[in-house]
N, CA, C and O atoms as a GROMACS GRO file, in nm:
protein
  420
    1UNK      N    1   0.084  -0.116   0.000
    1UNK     CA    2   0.000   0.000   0.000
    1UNK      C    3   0.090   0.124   0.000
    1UNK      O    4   0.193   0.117   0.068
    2UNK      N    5   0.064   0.235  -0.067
    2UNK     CA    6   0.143   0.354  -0.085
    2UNK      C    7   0.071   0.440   0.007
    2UNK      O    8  -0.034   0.387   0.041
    3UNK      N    9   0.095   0.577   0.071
    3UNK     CA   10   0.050   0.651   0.122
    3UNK      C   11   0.076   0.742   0.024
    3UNK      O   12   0.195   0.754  -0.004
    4UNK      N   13  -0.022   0.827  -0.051
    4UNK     CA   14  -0.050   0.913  -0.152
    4UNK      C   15  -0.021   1.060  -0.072
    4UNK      O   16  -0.057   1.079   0.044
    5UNK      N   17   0.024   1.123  -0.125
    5UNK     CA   18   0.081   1.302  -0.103
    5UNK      C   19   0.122   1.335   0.028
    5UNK      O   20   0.063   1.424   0.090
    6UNK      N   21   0.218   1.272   0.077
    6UNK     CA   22   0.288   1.234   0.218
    6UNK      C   23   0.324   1.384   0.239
    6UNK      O   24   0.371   1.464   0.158
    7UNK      N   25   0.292   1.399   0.361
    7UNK     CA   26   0.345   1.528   0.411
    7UNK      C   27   0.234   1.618   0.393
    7UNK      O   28   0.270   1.723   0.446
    8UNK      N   29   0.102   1.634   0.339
    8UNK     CA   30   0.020   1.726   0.316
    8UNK      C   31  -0.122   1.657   0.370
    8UNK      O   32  -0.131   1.544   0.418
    9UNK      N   33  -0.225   1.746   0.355
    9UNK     CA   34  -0.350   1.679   0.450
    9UNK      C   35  -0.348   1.573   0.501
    9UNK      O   36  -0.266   1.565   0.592
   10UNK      N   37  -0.427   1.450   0.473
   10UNK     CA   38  -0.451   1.365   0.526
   10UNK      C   39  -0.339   1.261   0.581
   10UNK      O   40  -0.358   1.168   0.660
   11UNK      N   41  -0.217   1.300   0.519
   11UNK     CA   42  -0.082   1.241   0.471
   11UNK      C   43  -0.041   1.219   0.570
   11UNK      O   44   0.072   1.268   0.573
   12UNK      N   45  -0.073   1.151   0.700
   12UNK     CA   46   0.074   1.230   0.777
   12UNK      C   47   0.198   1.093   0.872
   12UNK      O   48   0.179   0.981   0.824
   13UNK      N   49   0.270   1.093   0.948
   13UNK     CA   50   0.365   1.023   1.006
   13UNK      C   51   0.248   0.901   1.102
   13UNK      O   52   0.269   0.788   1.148
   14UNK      N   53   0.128   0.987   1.102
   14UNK     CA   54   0.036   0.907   1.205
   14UNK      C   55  -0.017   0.787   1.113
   14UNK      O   56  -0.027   0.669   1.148
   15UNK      N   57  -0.041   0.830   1.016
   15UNK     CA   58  -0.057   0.684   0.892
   15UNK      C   59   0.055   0.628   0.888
   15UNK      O   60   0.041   0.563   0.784
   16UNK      N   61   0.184   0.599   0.934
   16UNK     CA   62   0.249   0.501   0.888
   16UNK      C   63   0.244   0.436   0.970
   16UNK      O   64   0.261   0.322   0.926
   17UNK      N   65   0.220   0.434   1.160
   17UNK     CA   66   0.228   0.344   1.233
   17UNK      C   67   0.070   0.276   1.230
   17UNK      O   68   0.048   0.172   1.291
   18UNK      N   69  -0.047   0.351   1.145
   18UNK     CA   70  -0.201   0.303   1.138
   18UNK      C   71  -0.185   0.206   1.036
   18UNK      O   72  -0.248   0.108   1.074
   19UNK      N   73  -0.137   0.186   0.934
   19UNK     CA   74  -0.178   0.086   0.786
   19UNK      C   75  -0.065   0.033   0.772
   19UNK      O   76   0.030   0.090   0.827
   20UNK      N   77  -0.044  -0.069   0.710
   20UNK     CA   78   0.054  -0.181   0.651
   20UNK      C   79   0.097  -0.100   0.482
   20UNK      O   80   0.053  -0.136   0.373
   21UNK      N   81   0.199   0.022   0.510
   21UNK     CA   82   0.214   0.100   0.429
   21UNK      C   83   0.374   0.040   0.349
   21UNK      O   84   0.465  -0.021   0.405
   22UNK      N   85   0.366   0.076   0.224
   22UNK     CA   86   0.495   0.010   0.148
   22UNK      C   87   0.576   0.090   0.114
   22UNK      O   88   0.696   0.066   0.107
   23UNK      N   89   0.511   0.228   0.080
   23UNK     CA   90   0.589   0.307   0.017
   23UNK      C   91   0.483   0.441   0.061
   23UNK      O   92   0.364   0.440   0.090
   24UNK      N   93   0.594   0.568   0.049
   24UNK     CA   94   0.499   0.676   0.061
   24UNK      C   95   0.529   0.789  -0.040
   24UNK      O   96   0.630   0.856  -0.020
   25UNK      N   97   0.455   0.815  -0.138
   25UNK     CA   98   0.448   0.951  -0.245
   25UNK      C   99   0.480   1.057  -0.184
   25UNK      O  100   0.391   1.096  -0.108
   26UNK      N  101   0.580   1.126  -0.188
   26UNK     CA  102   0.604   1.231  -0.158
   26UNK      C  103   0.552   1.326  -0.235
   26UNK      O  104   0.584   1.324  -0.353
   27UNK      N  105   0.465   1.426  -0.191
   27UNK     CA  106   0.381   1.571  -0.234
   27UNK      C  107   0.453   1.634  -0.350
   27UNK      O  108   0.567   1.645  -0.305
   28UNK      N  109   0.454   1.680  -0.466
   28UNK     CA  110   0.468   1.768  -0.556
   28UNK      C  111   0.535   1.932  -0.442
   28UNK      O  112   0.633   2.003  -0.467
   29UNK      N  113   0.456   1.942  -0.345
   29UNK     CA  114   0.494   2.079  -0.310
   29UNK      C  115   0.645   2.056  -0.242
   29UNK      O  116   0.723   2.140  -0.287
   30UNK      N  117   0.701   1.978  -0.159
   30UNK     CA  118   0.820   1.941  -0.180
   30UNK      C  119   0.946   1.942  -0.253
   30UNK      O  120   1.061   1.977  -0.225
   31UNK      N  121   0.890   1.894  -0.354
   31UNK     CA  122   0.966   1.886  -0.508
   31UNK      C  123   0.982   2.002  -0.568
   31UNK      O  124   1.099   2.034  -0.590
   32UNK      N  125   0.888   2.081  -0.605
   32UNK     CA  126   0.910   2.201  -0.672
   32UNK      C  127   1.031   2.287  -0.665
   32UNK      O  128   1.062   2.326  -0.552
   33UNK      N  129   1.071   2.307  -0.720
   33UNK     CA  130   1.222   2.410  -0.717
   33UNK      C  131   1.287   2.353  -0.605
   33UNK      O  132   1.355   2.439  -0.549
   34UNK      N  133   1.294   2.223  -0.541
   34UNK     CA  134   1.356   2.187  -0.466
   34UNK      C  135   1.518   2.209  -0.456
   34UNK      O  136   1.585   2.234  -0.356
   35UNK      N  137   1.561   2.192  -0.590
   35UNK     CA  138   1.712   2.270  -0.563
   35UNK      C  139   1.715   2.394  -0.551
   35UNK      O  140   1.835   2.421  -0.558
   36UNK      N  141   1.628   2.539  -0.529
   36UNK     CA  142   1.626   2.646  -0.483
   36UNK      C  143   1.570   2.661  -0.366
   36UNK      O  144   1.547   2.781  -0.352
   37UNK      N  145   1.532   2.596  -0.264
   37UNK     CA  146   1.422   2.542  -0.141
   37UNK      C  147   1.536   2.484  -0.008
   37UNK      O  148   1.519   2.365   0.020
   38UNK      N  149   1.650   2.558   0.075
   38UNK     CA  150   1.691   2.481   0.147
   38UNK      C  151   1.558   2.455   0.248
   38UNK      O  152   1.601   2.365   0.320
   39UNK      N  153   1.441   2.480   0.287
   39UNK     CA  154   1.363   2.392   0.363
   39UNK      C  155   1.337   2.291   0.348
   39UNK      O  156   1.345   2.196   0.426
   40UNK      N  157   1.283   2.300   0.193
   40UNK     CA  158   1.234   2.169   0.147
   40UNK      C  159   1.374   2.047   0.168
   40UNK      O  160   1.365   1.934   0.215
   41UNK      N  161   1.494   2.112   0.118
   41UNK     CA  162   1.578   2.004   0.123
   41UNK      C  163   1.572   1.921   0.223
   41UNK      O  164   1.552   1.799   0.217
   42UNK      N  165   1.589   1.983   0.311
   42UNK     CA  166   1.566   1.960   0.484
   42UNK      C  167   1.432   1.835   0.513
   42UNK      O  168   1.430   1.716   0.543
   43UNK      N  169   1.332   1.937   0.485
   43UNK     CA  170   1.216   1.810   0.502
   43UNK      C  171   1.270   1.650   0.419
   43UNK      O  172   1.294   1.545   0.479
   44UNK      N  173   1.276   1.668   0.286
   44UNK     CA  174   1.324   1.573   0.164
   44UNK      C  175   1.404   1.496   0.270
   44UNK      O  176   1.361   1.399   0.333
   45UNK      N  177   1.517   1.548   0.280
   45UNK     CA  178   1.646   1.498   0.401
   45UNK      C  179   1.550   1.393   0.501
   45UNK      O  180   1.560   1.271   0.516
   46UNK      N  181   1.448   1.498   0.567
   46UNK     CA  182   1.449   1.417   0.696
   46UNK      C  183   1.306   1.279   0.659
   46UNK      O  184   1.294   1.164   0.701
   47UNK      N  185   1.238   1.344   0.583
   47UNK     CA  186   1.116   1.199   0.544
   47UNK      C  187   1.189   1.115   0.446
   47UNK      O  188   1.112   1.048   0.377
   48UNK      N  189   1.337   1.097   0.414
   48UNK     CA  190   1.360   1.016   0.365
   48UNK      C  191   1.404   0.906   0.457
   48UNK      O  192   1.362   0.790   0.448
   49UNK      N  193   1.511   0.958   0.566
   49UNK     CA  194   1.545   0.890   0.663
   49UNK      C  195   1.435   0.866   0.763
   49UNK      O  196   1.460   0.777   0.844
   50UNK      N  197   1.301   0.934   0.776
   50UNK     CA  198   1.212   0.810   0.855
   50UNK      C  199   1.162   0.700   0.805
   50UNK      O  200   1.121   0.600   0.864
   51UNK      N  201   1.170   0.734   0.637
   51UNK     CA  202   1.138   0.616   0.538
   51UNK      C  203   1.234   0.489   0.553
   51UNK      O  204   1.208   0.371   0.575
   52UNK      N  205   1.353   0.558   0.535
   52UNK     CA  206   1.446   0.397   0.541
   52UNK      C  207   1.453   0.352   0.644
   52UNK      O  208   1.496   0.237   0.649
   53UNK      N  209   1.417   0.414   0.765
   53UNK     CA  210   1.461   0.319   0.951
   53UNK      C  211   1.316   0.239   0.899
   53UNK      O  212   1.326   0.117   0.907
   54UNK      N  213   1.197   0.285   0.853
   54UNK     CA  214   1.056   0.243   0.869
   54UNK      C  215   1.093   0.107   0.731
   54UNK      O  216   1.012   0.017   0.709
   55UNK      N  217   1.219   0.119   0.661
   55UNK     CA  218   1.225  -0.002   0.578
   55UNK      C  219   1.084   0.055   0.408
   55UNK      O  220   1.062  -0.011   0.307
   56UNK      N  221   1.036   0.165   0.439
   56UNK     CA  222   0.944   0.200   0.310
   56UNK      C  223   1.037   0.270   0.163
   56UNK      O  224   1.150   0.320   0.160
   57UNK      N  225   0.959   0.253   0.077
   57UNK     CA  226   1.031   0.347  -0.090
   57UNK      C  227   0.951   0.459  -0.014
   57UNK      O  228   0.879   0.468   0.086
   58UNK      N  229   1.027   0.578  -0.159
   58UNK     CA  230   1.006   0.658  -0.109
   58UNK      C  231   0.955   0.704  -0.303
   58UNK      O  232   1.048   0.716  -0.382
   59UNK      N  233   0.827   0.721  -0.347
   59UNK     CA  234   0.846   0.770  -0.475
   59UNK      C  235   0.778   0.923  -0.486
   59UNK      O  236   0.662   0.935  -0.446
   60UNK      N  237   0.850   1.044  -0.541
   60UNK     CA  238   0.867   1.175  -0.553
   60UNK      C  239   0.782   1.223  -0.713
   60UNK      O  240   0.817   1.205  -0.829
   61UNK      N  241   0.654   1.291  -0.652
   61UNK     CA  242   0.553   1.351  -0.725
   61UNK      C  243   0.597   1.452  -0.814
   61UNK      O  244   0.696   1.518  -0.783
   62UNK      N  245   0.538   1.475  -0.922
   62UNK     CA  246   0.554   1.617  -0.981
   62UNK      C  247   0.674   1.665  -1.028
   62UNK      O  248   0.696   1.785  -1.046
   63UNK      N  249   0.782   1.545  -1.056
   63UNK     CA  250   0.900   1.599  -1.096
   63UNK      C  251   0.903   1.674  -1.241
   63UNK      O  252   0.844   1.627  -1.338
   64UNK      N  253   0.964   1.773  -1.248
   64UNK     CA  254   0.940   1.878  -1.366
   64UNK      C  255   1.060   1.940  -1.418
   64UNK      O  256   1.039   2.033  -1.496
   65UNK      N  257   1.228   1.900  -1.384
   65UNK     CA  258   1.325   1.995  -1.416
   65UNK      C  259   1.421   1.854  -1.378
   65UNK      O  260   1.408   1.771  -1.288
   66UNK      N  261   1.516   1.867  -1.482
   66UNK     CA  262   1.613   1.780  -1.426
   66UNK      C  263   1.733   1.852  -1.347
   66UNK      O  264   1.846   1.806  -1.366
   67UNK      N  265   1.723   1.939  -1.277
   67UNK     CA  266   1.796   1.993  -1.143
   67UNK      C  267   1.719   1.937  -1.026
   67UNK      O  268   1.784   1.891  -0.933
   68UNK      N  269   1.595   1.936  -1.021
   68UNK     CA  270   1.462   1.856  -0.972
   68UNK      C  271   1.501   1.678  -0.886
   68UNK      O  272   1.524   1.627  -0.777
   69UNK      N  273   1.485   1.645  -1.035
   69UNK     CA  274   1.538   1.521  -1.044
   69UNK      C  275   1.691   1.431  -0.993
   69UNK      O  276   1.704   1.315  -0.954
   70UNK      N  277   1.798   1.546  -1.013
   70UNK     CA  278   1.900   1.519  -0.992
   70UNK      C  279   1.911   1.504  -0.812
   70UNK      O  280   1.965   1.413  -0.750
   71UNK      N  281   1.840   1.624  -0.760
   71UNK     CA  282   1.832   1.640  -0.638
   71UNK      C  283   1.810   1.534  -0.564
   71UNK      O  284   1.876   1.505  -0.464
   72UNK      N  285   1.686   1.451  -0.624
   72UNK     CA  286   1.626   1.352  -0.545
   72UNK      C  287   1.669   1.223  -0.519
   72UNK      O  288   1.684   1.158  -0.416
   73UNK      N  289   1.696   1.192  -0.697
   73UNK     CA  290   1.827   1.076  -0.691
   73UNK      C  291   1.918   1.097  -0.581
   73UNK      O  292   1.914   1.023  -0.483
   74UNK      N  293   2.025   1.225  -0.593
   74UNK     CA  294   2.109   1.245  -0.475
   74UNK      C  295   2.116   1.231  -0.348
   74UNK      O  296   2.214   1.216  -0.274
   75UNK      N  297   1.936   1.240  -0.312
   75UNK     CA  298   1.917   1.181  -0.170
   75UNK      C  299   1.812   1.077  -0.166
   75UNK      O  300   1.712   1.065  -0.096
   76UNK      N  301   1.864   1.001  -0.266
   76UNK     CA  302   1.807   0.836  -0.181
   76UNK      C  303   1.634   0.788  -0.262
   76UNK      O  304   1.572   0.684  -0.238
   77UNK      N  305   1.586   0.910  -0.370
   77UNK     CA  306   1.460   0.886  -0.367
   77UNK      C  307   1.466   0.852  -0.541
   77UNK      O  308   1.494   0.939  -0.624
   78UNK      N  309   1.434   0.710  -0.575
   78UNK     CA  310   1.473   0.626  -0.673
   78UNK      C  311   1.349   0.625  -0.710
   78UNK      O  312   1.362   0.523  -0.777
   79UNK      N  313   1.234   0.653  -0.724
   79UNK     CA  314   1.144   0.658  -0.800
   79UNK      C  315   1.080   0.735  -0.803
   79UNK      O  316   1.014   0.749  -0.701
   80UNK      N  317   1.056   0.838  -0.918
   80UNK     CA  318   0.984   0.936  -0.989
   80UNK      C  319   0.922   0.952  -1.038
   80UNK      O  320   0.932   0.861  -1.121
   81UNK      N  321   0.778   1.053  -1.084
   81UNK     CA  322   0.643   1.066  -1.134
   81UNK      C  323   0.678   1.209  -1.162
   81UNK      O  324   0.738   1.273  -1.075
   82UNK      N  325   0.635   1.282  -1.311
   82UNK     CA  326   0.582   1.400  -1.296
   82UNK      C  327   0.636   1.411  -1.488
   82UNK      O  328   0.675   1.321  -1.563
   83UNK      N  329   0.621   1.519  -1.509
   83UNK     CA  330   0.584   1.565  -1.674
   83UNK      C  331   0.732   1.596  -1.722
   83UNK      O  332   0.753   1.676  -1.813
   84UNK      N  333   0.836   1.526  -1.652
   84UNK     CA  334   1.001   1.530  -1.698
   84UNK      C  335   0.995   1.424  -1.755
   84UNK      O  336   1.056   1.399  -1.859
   85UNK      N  337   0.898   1.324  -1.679
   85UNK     CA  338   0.940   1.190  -1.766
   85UNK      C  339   0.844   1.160  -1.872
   85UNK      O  340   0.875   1.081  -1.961
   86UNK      N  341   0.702   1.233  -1.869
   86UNK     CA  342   0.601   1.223  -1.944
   86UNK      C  343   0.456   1.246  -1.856
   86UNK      O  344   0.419   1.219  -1.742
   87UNK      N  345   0.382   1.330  -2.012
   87UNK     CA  346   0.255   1.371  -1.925
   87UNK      C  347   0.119   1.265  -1.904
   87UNK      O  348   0.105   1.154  -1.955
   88UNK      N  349   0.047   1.319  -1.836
   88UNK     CA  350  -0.052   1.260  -1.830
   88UNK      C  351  -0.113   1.208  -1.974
   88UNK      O  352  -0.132   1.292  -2.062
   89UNK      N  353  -0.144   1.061  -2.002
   89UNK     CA  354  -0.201   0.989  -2.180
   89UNK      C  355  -0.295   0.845  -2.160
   89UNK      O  356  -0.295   0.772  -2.061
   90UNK      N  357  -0.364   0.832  -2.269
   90UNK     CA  358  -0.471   0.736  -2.267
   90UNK      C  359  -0.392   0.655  -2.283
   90UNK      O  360  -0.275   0.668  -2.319
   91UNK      N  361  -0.474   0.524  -2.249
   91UNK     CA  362  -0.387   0.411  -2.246
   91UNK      C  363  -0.344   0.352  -2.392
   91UNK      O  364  -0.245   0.278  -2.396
   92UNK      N  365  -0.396   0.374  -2.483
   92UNK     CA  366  -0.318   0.368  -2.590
   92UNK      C  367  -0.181   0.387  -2.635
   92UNK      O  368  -0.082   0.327  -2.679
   93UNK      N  369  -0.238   0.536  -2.593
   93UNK     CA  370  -0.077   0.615  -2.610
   93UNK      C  371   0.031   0.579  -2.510
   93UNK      O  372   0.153   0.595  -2.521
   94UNK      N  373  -0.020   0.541  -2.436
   94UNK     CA  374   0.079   0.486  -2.276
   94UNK      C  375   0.131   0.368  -2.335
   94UNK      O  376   0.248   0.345  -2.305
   95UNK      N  377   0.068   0.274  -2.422
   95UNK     CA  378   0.158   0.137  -2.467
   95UNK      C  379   0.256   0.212  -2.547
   95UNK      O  380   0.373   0.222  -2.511
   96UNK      N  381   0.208   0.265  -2.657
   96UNK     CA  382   0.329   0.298  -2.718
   96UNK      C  383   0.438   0.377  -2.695
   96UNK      O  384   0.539   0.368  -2.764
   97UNK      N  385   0.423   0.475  -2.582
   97UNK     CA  386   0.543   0.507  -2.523
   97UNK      C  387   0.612   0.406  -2.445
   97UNK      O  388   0.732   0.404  -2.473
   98UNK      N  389   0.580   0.329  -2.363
   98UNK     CA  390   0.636   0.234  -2.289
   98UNK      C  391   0.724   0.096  -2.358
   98UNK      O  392   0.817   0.025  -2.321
   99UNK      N  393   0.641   0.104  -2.469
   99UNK     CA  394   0.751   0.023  -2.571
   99UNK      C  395   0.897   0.112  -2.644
   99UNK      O  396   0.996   0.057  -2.692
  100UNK      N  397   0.876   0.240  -2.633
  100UNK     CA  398   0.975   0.275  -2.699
  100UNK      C  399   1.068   0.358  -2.565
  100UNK      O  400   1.161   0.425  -2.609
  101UNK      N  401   1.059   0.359  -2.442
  101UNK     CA  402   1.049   0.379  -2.338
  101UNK      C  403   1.188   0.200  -2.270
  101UNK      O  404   1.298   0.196  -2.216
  102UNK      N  405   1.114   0.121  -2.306
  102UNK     CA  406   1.151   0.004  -2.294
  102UNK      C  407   1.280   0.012  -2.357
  102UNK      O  408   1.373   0.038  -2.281
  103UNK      N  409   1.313  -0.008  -2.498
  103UNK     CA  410   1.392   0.003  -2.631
  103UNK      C  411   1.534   0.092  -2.583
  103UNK      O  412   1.649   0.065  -2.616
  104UNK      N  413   1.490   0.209  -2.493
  104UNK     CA  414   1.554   0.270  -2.462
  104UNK      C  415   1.620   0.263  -2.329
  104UNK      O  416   1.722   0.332  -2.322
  105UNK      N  417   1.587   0.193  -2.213
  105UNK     CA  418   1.713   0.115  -2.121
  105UNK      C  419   1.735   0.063  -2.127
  105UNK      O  420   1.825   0.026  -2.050
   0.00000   0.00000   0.00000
C-alpha cells in the first residue's frame, strides 16, 4: 500500500504506524524548485530517513526539471512521477510510449 501526497492533508507520520504501508508519495509541493528550497531540502532529508529506519520506498511527485530530479536521486529517492518523464495519456498512447520507453534502457 502507498501513502498518496505524504506530508500534506490527510498524509501524515500518524498513517504510517495506522496501515501496513509500502511506500509513501512524496507531495509535488516538496519537489518544486527543490534545488532552490533549502527547507524543502531539509524536510526531503528528513522523510527520507524516517522512510528507510521504517524499511518503506520513497516515490517523488511532480517531478518537472532535471535539477529537480537530480536532487532527489542524490538523496536516496529512486522513484519518480511527474511531466520530466512524461505527461498525463490514454492508455493507448501509454503502450506505445512504454515500448519505446523500454527500447531505450
Amino acid at each position: 500500500m502507498h501513502l498518496d501526497d505524504f506530508g500534506t492533508g490527510y498524509s501524515s507520520l500518524s498513517q504510517l504506524a495506522r496501515f501496513p504501508i509500502d511506500a509513501i508519495k512524496l507531495d509535488q509541493v516538496f519537489v518544486r524548485d527543490i534545488h532552490k528550497q533549502p527547507v524543502s531540502q531539509s524536510l526531503v532529508r528528513a522523510i527520507v530517513a524516517v522512510a528507510q529506519a521504517l524499511n518503506l520506498q520513497v516515490i517523488a511527485e511532480g517531478v518537472e526539471s532535471a535539477k529537480e530530479d537530480a536532487f532527489l536521486t542524490k538523496n536516496g529517492i529512486n522513484e519518480r512521477q511527474g511531466f520530466l518523464f512524461a505527461k498525463p495519456m490514454p492508455a493507448v498512447a501509454f503502450e506505445r510510449w512504454y515500448k519505446r520507453y523500454l527500447k531505450r534502457a
